[in-house]
KEDRENRO-911753 format. One record per atom (N, C-alpha, C): atom name; residue number from 1; y, z negated, x; residue in three letters. Coordinates in nm, 4 decimals. Last residue first. Layout:
<nodes>
    a     k      north         up       east     r
   CA   NUM          Y          Z          X   ALA
...
</nodes>
This chain:
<nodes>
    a     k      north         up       east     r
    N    57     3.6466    -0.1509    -5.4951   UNK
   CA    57     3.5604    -0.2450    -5.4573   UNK
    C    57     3.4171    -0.2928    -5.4954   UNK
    N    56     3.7726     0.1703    -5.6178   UNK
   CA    56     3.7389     0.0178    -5.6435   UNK
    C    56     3.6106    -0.0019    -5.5192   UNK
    N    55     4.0295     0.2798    -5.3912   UNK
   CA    55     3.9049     0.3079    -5.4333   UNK
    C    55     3.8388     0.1749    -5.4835   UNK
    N    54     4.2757     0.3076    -5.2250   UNK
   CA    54     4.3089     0.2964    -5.3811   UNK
    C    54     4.1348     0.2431    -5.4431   UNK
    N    53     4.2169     0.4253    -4.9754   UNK
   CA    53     4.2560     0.2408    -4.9918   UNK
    C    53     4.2783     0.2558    -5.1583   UNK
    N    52     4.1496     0.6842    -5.0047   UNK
   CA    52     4.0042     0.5471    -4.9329   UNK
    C    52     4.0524     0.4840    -5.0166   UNK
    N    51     4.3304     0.8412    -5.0257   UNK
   CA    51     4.2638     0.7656    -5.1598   UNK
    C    51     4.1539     0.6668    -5.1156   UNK
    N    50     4.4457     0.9963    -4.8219   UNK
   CA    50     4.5054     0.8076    -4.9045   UNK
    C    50     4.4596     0.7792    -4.9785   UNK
    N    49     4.1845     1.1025    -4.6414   UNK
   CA    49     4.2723     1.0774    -4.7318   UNK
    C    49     4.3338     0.9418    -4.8075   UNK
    N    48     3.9554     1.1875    -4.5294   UNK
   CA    48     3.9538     1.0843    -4.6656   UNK
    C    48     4.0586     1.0867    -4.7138   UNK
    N    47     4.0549     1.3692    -4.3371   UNK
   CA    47     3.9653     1.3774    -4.4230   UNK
    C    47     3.9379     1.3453    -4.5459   UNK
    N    46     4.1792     1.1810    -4.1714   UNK
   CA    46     4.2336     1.2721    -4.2603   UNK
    C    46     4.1765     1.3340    -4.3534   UNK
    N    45     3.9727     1.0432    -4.0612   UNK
   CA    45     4.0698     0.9463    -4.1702   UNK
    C    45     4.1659     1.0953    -4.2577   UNK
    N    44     3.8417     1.2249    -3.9251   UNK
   CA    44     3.7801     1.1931    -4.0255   UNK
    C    44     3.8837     1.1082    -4.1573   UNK
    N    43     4.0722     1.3182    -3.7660   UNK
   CA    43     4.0361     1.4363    -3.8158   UNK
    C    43     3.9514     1.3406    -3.9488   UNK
    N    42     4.0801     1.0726    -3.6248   UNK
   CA    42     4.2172     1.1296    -3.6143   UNK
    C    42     4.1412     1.2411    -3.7566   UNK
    N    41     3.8186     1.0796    -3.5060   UNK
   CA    41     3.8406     0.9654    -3.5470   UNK
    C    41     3.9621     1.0398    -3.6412   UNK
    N    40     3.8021     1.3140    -3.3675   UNK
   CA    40     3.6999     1.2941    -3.4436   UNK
    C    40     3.7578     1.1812    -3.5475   UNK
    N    39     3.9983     1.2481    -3.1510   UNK
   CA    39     4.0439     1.3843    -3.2193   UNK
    C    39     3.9394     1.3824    -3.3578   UNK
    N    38     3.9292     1.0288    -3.0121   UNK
   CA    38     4.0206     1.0395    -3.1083   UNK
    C    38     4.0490     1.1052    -3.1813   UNK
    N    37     3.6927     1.1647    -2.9030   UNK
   CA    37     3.6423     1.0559    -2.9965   UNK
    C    37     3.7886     1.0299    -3.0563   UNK
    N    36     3.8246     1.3104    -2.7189   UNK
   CA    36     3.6806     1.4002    -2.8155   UNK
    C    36     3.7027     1.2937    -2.9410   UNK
    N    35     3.9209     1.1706    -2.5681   UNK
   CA    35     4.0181     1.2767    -2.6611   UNK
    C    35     3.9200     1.3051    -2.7673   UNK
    N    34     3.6910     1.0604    -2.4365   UNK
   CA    34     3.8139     0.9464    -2.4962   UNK
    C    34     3.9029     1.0716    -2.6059   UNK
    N    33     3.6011     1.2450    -2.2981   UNK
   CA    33     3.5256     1.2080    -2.4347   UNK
    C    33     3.6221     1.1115    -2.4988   UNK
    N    32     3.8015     1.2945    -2.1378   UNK
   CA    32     3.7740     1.4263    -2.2488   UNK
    C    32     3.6842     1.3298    -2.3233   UNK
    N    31     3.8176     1.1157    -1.9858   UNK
   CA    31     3.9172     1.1262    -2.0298   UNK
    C    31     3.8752     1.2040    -2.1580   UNK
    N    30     3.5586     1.0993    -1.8793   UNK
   CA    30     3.5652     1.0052    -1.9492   UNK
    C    30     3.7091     1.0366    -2.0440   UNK
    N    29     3.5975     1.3302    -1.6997   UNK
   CA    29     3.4822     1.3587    -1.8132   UNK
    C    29     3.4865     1.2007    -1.8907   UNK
    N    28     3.7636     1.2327    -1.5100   UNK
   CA    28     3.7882     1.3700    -1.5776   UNK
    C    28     3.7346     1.3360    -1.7349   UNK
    N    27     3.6469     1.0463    -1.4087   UNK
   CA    27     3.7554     1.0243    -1.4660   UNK
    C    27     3.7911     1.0977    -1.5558   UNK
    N    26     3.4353     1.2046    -1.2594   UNK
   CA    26     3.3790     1.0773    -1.3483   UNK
    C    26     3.5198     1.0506    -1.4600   UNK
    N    25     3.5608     1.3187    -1.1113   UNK
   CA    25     3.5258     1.4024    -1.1864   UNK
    C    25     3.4731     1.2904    -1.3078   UNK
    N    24     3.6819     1.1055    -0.9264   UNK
   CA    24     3.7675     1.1883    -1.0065   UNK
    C    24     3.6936     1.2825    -1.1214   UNK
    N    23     3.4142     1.0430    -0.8277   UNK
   CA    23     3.5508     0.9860    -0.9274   UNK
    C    23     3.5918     1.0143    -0.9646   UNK
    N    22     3.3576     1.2413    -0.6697   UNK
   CA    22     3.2762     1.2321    -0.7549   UNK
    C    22     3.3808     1.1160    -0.9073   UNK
    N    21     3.5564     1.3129    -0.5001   UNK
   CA    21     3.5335     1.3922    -0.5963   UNK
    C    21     3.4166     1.3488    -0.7045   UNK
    N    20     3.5162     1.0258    -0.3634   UNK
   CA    20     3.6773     1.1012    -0.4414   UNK
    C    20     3.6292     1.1830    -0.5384   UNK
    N    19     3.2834     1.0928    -0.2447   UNK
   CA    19     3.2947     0.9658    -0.2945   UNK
    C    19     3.4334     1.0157    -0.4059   UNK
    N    18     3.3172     1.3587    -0.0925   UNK
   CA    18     3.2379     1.3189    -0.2254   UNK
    C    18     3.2647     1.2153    -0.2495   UNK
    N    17     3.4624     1.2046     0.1254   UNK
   CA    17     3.5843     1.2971     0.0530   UNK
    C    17     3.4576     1.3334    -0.1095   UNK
    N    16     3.3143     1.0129     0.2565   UNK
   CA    16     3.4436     0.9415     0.1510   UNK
    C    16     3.5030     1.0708     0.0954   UNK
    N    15     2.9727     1.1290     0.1899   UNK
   CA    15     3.1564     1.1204     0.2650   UNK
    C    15     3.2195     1.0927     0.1956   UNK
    N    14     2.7062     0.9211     0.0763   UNK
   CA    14     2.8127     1.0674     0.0871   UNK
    C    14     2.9223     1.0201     0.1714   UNK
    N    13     2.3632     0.9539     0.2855   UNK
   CA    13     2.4852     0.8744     0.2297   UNK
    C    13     2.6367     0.9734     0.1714   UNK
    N    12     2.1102     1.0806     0.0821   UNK
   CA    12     2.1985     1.0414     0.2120   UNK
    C    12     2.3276     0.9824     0.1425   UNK
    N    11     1.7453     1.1284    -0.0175   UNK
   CA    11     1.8689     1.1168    -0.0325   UNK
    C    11     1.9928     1.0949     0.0675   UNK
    N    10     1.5198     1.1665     0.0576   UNK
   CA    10     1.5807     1.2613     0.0371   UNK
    C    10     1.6952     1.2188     0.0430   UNK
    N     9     1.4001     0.9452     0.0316   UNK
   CA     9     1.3948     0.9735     0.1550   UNK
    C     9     1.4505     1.0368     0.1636   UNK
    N     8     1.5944     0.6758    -0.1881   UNK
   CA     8     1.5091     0.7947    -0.1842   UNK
    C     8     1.4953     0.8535    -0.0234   UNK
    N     7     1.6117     0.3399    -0.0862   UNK
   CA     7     1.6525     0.4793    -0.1229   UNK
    C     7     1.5389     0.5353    -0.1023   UNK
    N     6     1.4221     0.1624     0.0100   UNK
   CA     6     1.5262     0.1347    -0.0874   UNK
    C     6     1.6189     0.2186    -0.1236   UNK
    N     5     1.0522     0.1742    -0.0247   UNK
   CA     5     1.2160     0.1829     0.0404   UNK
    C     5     1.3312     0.1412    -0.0640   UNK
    N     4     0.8207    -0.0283    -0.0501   UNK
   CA     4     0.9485     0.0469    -0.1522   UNK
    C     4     1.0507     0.0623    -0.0648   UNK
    N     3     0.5394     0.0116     0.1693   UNK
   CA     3     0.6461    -0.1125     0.1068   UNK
    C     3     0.7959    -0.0081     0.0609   UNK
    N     2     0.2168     0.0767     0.0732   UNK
   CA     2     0.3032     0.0890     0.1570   UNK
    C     2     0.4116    -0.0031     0.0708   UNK
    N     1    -0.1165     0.0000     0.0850   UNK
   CA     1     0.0000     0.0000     0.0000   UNK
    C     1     0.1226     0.0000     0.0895   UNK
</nodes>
């Protein structure tokens, strides 16, 4: 039985200039689902309309 490395063998370390690009792209793609999910949110209340809050209980 051999003993678990602790990385992949394949794998390596990145350069601080991937380290950046990988952030920044991480930033990118959090920004767009943050728009995705207002623009959904923003679009469904319009949807309903001012009659949600009138609606019996």
């Amino acid at each position: 039985m051999s003993p678990v490395p602790d990385q992949d063998p394949g794998s390596r370390a990145l350069t601080p200039d991937e380290t950046q690009r990988r952030r920044k792209r991480s930033i990118a793609i959090a920004l767009v689902l943050g728009a995705l999910v207002a623009i959904f949110y923003v679009l469904t209340i319009a949807k309903l309309g001012p009659q949600i809050m009138s609606r019996p209980l």
